[in-house]
C-alpha positions in Angstrom: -23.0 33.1 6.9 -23.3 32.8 3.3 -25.1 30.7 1.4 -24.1 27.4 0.0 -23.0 27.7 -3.9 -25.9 26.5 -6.8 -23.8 23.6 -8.9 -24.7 24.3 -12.4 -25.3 20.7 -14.2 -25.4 20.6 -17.8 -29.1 19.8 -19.7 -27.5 17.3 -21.7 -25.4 13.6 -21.3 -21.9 13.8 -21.8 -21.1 10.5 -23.0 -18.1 8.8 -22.5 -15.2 9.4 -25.3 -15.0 6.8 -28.3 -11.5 5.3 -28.2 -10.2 7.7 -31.2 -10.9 10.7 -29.0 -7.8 9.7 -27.0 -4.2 8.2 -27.3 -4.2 4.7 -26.9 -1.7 5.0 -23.5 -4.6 7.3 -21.8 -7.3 4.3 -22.2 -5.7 2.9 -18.8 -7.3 6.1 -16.7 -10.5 6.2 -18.8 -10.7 2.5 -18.1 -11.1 3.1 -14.2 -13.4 5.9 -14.2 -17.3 4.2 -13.7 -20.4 5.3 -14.9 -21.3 8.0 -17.4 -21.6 11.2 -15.0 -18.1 12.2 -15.4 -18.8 15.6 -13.3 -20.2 14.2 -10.7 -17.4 11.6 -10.6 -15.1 14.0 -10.6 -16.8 15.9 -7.5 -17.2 12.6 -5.7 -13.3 12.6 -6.3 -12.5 15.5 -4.5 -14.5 14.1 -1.2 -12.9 11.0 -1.4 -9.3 12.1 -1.6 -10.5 14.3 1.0 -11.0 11.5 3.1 -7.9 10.0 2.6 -5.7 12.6 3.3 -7.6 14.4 6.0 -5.9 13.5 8.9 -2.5 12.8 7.4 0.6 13.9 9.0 3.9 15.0 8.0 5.4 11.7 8.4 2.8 10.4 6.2 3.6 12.9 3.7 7.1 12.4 3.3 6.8 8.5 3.0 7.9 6.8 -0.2 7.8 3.2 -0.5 10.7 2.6 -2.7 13.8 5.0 -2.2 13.1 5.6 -5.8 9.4 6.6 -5.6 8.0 9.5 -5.0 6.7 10.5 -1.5 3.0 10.8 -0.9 3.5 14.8 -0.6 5.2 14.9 -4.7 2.4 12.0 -5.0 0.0 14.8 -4.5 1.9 17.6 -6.6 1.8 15.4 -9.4 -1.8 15.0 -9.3 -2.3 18.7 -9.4 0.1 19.8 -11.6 -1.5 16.8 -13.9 -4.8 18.2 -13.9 -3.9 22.0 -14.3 -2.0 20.8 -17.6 -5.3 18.9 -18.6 -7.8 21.4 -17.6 -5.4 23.9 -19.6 -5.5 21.2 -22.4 -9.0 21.6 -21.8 -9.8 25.3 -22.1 -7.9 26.0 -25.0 -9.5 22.9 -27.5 -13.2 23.9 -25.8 -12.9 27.4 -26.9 -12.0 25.7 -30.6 -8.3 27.1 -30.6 -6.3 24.5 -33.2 -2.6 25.7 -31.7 -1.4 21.9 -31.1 0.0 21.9 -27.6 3.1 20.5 -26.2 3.3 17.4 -23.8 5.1 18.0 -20.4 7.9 15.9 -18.7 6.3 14.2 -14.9 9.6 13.6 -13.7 10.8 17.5 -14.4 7.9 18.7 -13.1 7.7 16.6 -9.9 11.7 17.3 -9.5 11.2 21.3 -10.0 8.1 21.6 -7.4 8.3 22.4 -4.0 6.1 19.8 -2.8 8.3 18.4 -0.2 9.0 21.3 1.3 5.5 22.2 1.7 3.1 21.2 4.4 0.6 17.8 3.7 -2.3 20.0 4.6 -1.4 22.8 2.1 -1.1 20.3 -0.4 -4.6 18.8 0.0 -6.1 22.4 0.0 -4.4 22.7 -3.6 -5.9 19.7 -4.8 -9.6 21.1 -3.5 -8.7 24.1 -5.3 -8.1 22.3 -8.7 -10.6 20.3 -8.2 -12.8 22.7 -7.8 -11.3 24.3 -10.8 -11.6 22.1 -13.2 -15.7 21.6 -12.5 -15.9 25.4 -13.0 -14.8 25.2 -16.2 -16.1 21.9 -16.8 -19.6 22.4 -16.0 -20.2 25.6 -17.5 -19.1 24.2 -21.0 -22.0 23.7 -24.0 -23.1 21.0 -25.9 -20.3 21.6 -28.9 -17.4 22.3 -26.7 -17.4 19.1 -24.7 -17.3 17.4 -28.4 -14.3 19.3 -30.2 -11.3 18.0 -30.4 -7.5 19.5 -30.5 -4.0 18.0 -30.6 -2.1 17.5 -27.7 1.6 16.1 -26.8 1.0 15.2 -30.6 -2.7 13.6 -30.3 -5.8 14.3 -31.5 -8.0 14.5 -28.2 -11.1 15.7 -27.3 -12.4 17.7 -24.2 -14.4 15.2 -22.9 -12.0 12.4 -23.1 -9.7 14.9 -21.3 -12.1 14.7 -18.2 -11.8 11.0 -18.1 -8.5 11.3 -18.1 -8.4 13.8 -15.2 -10.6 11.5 -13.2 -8.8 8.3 -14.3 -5.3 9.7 -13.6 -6.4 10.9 -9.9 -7.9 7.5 -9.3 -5.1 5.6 -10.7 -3.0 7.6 -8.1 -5.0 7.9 -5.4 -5.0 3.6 -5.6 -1.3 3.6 -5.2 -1.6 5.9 -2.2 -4.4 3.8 -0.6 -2.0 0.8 -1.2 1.6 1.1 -1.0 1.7 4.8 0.9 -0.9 4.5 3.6 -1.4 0.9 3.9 2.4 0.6 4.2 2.9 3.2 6.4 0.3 1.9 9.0 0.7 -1.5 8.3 
């Protein structure tokens, strides 16, 4: 048996972003995300939506509320496609490179992924995966790098209001499953 990974955990406080480290639209995800320990919060994530979709069965999976909607299954491709693109986003503006980046179209990516197609369990393993991701690269980050700031779908943002976002956008969507997937679905 091997034994259980050391977390690294920065020496310093990574403070939460000012509001010009951010487009005004992303200050609704920052604005759900509690607290000041953005790593931990985002590792707390990853158990949570654990939780909720441990257990989960196809059915569940392919629910959408509104024949419009998304199911819970592209629900869950979003999420991970989302934060890939931020932790991306990321990478490049914590190593200091100034190449602005492009912005990405939801609705294309959701349409061109094979989410539905693929089982609910696989889906959640992706999810730990990038989750798990994302603190890699996260926590092994300096002082400076959490602090610089790039442009991004045309706006300045910074790394560490990128990792709010990440968190805030998973919580934001993991609310609507809570509510109108699972509750619904049960109900």
């Amino acid at each position: 048996m091997s034994e259980p990974a050391v977390i690294t955990v920065p020496a310093f406080t990574i403070a939460r972003p000012q509001p010009d480290e951010y487009a005004p639209y992303y200050g609704r995800y920052i604005s759900l995300v509690q607290g000041e320990d953005i790593l931990g919060t985002l590792d707390q994530q990853r158990r949570q939506s654990m939780m909720l979709l441990s257990g989960r069965n196809e059915k569940d999976g392919e629910f959408r509320y509104a024949p419009e909607k998304w199911s819970a299954k592209e629900v869950l491709g979003h999420i991970c496609d989302t934060e890939r693109v931020f932790a991306y986003r990321a990478l490049r503006i914590s190593r200091a490179d100034a190449t602005p980046l492009e912005g990405f179209e939801q609705d294309d990516y959701v349409r061109n992924g094979p989410f539905a197609h693929r089982p609910l369990t696989d889906l959640v393993e992706e999810f730990i995966a990038v989750r798990r991701a994302t603190l890699s690269l996260l926590r092994n980050l300096d002082e400076a790098a959490w602090m610089r700031r790039g442009t991004a779908n045309k706006n300045e943002v910074s790394v560490r209001g990128i990792a709010y976002i990440i968190a805030g956008h998973e919580l934001h969507h993991r609310r609507i499953l809570e509510e109108k997937y699972f509750a619904a679905a049960h109900g």
